[in-house]
N, C-alpha and C positions, 0 to 999 in steps of 0.2 A: 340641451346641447351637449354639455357634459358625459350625460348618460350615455344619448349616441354615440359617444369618441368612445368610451369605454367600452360598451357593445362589439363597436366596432374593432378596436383592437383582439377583444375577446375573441372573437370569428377571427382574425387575420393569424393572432398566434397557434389555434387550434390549425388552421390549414397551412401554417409554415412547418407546425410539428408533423403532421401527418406526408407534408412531400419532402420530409428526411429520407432519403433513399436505406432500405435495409443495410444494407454492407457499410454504411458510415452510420447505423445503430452500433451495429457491431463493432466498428473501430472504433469509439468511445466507449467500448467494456474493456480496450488493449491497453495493460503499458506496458511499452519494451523498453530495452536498454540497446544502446547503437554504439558502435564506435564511429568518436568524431569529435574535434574542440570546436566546429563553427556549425549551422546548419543555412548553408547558404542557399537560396531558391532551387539550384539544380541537385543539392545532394539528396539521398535514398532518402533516408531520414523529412526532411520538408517533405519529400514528392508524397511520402506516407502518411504523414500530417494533415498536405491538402489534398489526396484521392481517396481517403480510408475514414477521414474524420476522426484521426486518434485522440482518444481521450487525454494518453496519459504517456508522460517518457519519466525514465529513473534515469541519473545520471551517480556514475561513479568514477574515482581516481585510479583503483589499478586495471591495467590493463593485461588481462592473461594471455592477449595473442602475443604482443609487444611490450619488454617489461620494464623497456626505455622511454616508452611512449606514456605519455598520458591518455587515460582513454577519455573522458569529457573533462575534466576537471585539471588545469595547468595552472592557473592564477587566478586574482580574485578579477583584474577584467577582461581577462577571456570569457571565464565564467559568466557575468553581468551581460556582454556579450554574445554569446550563445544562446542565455535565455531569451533575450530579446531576438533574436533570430529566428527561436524557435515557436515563440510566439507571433510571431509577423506571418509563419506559416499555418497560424490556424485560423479558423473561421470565425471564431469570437473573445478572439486574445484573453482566454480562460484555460489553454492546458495545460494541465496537471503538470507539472514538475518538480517530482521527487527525488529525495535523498533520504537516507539511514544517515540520521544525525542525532544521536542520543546523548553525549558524549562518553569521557573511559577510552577503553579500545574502538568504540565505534563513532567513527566521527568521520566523514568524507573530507572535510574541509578542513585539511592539515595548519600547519603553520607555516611548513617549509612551501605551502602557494602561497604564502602573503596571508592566511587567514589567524584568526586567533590563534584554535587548535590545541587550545589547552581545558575544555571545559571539560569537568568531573565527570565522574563516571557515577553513576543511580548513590551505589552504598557510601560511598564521600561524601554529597551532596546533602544528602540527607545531616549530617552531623554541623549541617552550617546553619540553621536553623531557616523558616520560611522565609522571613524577609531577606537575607540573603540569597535563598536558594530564587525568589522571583527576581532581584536582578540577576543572576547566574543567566537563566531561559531566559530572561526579556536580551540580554545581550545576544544571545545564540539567536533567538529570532529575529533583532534587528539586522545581526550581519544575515540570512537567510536571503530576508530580502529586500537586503542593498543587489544582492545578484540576481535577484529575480527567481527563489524558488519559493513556491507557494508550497508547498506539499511535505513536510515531513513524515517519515515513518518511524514515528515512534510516541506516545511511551511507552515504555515497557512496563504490562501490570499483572509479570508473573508475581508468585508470591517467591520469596528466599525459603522455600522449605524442602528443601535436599542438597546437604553440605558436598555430594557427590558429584554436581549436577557442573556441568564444567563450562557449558553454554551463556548461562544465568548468574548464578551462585559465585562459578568461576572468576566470569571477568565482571562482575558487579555492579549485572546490569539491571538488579530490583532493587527496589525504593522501601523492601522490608518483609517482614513474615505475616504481618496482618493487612487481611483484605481494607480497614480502616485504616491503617499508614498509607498504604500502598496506593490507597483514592484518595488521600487528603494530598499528597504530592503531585501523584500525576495531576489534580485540578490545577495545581499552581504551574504545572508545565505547560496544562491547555492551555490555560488563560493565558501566559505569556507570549503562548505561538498565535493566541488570538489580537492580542491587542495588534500585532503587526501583520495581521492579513496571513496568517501560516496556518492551512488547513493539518491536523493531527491524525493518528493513527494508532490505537490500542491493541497492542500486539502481545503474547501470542495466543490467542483464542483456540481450544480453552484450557488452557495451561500448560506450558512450558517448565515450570520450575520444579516440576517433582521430577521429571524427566533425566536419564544418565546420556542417554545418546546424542547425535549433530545430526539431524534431520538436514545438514548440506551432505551429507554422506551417505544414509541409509536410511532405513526402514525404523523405528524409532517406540515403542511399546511400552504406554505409559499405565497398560490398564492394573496393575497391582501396585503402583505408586500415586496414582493421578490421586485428589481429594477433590471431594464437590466445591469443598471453600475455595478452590482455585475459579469458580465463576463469579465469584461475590464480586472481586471491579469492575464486572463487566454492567452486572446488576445496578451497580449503584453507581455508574457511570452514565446509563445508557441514554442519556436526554443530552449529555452535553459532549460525546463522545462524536468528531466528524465520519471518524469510518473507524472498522474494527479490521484486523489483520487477521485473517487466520491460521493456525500454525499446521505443519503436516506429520503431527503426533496421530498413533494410531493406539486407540481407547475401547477394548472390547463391549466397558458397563454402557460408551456411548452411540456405538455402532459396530458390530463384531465382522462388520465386511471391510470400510472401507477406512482412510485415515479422514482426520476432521475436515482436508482442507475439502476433499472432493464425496463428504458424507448430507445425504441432505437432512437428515435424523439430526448432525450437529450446528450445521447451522440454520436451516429452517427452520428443525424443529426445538433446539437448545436456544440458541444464542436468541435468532426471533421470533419464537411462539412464548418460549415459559420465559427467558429474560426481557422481553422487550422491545427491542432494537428495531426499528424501523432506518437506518440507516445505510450508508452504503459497505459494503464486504470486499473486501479486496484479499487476494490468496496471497502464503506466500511464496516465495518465487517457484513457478510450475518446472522447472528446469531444476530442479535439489534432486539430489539422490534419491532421496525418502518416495519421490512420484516418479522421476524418469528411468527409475532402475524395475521398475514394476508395469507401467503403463504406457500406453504410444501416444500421441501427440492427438489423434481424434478420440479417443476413450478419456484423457484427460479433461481436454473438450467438453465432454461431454455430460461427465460427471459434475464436474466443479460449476457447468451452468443449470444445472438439472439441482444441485444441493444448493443452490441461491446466491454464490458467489455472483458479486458486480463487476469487478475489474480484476481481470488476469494477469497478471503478472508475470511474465517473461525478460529476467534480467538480462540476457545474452552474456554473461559474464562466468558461469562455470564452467563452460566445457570449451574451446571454440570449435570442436566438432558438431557441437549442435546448436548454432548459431538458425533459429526460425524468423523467417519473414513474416515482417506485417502481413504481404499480398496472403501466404499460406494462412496464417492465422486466419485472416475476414475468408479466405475459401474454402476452409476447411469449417467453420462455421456456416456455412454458407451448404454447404453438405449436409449437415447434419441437421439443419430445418428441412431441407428436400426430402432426408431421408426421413422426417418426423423423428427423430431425436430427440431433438430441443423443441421446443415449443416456441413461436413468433411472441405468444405473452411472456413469456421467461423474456425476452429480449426487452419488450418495450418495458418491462418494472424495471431491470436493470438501469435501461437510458434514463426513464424517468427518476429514478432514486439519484443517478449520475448527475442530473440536469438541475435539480434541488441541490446539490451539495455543493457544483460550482457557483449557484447563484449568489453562495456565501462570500465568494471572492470580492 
């Protein structure tokens, strides 16, 4: 009897996956950023949620259109609120909701909203020794999600090796100069975003730290600084790492056309052939100088699905001249299969790596 129940489940999920309509594959490779503190049934934001199947929203505090406004983030139960919101909009109260919460300078979740908002920054951290540092992250992960965000992006596992480097080095956001410091901390960050249900993010693949330039700015050219040791956390990460971030440095010894986030040589062939990684890849934000100063919004597209990125990322937060719609996104993707572009299997490895990683929730 048993068997049959299982059988039959077996057949029932393979044919609920298969009448996923394409355009909600595709809107679970999306996460955008929206302006909004509530996501009530009639706003943009829900209607996107439940017509597109969005995988993934970021949510952040400042607001570039409005600099009086908050743009998601006002207090801690707005915040709790929202997400519960925005989860009652999706199809299996599993979307993604992320934030850049590392602590240092990068922290979404102030004080002045009612949050902690004091937690350290990578190079402090470190000097307080491990059991300290896991209560440090087990706190940051319980307030995570007392509000309901599952999704952090971060740790950061550049290496500190360019006292130049103003992005990293600067505001001290590595855990050290060796690839073994550097993994023995960030496990202590996973672990703690795990014990409370907080999916991770290992950023910035593959590597960030030799780098002088701000890839929110420009063009960014790491191939006479970059060092192969800068792939070692990734290496020896790759089993317990939930998704890897990738940064938008561009590395001639590791593709002399294109930068890593939109290279498939660096992440097909780097990050998951000779490292590993069978997990999911998330870019990062396609709207940085570094990509939208060089590429249109279908070539990005196309590239970054084609080089094995999972989830796209579209913060709506730099420019608000190039504020892009979920609907464009899922149709412009939706183009680019018509037009054989991308590949219908590019899509479904994506969903399915996508569909494994929320099961962890």
């Amino acid at each position: 009897m048993l068997k049959k129940i299982i059988v039959g489940l077996g057949i029932c999920s393979t044919v609920l996956l298969a009448e996923v309509p394409l355009e909600q594959k595709i809107g679970q490779m999306l996460m955008v950023g929206f302006h909004g503190t509530s996501a009530k049934p009639g706003s943009q934001i829900c209607q996107d949620i439940k017509k597109y199947n969005l995988g993934a929203v970021i949510l952040f505090d400042y607001n570039p259109v409005d600099k009086s406004k908050p743009k998601n983030i006002a207090n801690k139960a707005q915040v709790a609120r929202l997400t519960k919101e925005l989860q009652a909009c999706s199809r299996d109260g599993k979307l993604l909701i992320a934030v850049d919460q590392e602590g240092g300078r990068v922290q979404r979740l102030k004080s002045k909203y009612g949050f902690y908002g004091k937690f350290p920054k990578a190079s402090d951290v470190v000097k307080s020794g491990t059991s300290q540092m896991k209560r440090i992250y087990e706190k940051m992960a319980k307030e995570l999600r007392s509000v309901g965000i599952n999704y952090d992006l971060a740790p950061v596992v550049d290496l500190d090796i360019n006292s130049k480097n103003h992005v990293i080095h600067g505001l001290g956001r590595s855990f050290g100069k060796s690839p073994e410091t550097v993994t023995k901390y960030a496990s202590v960050f996973i672990d703690a975003m795990h014990k409370y249900g907080v999916l991770t993010s290992l950023k910035h693949f593959p590597g960030h730290g030799s780098s002088v330039g701000d890839t929110h700015k420009g063009f960014v050219d790491v191939t006479n600084l970059w060092k192969p040791v800068e792939l070692e956390p990734y290496r020896l990460l790759n089993h317990k790492a939930d998704t890897v971030m990738v940064a938008h440095v561009f590395n001639k010894r590791l593709d002399a056309k294109y930068p890593a986030t939109l290279s498939r040589r660096t992440v097909d062939g780097k990050l998951r052939k000779e490292l590993g990684f069978n997990g999911v890849v998330i870019t990062d934000d396609l709207q940085m100088g570094a990509i939208s100063k060089k590429y249109g919004l279908k070539t990005t597209l196309k590239l970054a699905i084609n080089a094995g990125d999972d989830i796209l990322l579209f913060g709506n937060q730099l420019d608000p001249r190039r504020v892009v719609s979920t609907k464009k996104l899922v149709e412009t993707v939706k183009g680019l299969l018509k037009e054989k572009k991308v590949s219908q299997h590019r899509i479904e490895e994506s969903y399915n790596r996508i569909r494994r990683l929320k099961e962890r929730l």
